[in-house]
C-alpha positions as CSV (number, residue, x, y, z in Angstrom):
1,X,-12.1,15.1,18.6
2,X,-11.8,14.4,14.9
3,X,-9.7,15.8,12.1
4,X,-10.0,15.8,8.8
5,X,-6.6,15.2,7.0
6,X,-5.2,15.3,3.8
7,X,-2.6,13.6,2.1
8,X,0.0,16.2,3.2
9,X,-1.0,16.2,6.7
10,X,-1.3,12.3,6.7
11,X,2.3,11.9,5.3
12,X,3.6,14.5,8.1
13,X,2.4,12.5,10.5
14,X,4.8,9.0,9.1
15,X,7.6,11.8,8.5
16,X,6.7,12.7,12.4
17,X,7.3,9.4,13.9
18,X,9.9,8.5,12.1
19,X,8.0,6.4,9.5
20,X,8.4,8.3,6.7
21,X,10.7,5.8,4.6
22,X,8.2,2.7,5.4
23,X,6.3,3.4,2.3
24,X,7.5,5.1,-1.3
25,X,5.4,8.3,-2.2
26,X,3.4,6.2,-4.3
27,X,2.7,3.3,-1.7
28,X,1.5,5.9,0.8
29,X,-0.6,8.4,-1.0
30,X,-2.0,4.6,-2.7
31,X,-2.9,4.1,1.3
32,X,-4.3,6.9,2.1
33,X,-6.9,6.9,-0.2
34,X,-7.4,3.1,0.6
35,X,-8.6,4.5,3.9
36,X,-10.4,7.1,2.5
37,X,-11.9,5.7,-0.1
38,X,-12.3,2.3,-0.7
39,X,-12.2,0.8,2.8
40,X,-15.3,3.2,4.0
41,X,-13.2,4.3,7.0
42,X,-13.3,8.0,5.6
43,X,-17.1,7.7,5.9
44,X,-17.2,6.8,9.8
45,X,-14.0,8.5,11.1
46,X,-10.6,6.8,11.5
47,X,-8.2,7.5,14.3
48,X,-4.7,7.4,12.6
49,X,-2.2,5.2,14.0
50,X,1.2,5.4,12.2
51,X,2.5,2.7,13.7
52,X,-0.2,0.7,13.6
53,X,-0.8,1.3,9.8
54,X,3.5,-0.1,9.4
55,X,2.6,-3.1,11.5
56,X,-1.0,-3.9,9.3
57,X,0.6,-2.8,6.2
58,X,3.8,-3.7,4.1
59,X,4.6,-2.5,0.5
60,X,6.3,-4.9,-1.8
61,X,7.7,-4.3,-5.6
62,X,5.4,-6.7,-7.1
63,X,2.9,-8.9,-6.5
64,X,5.2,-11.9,-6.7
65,X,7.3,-10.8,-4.6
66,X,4.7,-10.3,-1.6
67,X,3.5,-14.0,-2.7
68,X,6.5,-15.5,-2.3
69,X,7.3,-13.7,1.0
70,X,4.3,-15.5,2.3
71,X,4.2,-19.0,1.2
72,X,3.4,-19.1,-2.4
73,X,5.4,-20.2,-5.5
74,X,5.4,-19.4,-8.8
75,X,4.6,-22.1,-11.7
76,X,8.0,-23.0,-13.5
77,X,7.1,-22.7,-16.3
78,X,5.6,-19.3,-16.3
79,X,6.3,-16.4,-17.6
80,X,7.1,-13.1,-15.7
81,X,4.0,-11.5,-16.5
82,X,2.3,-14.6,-15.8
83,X,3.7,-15.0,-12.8
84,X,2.7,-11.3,-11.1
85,X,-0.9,-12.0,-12.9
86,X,-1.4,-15.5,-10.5
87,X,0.7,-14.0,-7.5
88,X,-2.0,-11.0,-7.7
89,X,-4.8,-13.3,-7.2
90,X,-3.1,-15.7,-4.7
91,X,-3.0,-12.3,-2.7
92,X,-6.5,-11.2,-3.6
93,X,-7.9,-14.7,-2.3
94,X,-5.5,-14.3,1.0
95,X,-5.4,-10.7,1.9
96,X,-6.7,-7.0,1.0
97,X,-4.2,-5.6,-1.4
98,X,-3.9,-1.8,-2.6
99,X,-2.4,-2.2,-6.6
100,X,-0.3,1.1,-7.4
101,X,1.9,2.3,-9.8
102,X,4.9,1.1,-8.2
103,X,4.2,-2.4,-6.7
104,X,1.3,-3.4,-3.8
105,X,0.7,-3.0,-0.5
106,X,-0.7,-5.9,2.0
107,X,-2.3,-6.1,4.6
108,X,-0.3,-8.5,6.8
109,X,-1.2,-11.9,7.9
């Protein structure tokens, strides 16, 4: 059986496990219409998996700081905004990422 869920409902469930300080408000409601929306999961059904969603998933600050947890560096000589501009695509050309007020979330890899 299948349930349709809102954001409310979908943020219970993180609070319900125990998960419920793995993403900020932002992050999570940023996620939730990721699945909803843009990855087309909303469209075919999705069974939610809380855990599996904080294993797939990890929010960062900014881009740069995701890119540099994984490997890249940033130029020298750039500047800060330069910098999260050519993490941004370093993550776009290695993962899916979910841009919110607020930072980014990954997928893992």
């Amino acid at each position: 059986m299948y349930l349709t869920i809102n954001f409310s409902a979908f943020r219970t469930a993180f609070n319900g496990l125990d998960r419920g300080d793995q993403f900020s408000y932002n992050g999570l409601r940023a996620l939730f219409d990721y699945l909803e929306e843009d990855s087309g999961l909303g469209e075919r059904g999705y069974e939610l998996d809380v855990v599996g969603l904080c294993c797939d998933w990890t929010e960062h600050a900014s881009a740069a700081e995701a890119a540099e947890e994984n490997g890249w560096s940033a130029d020298e000589d750039a500047d800060e905004e330069a910098a999260e501009d050519a993490a941004l695509e370093w993550l776009h050309d290695h993962t899916t990422v979910i841009e919110f007020d607020g930072g980014v979330i990954i997928a893992n890899f």
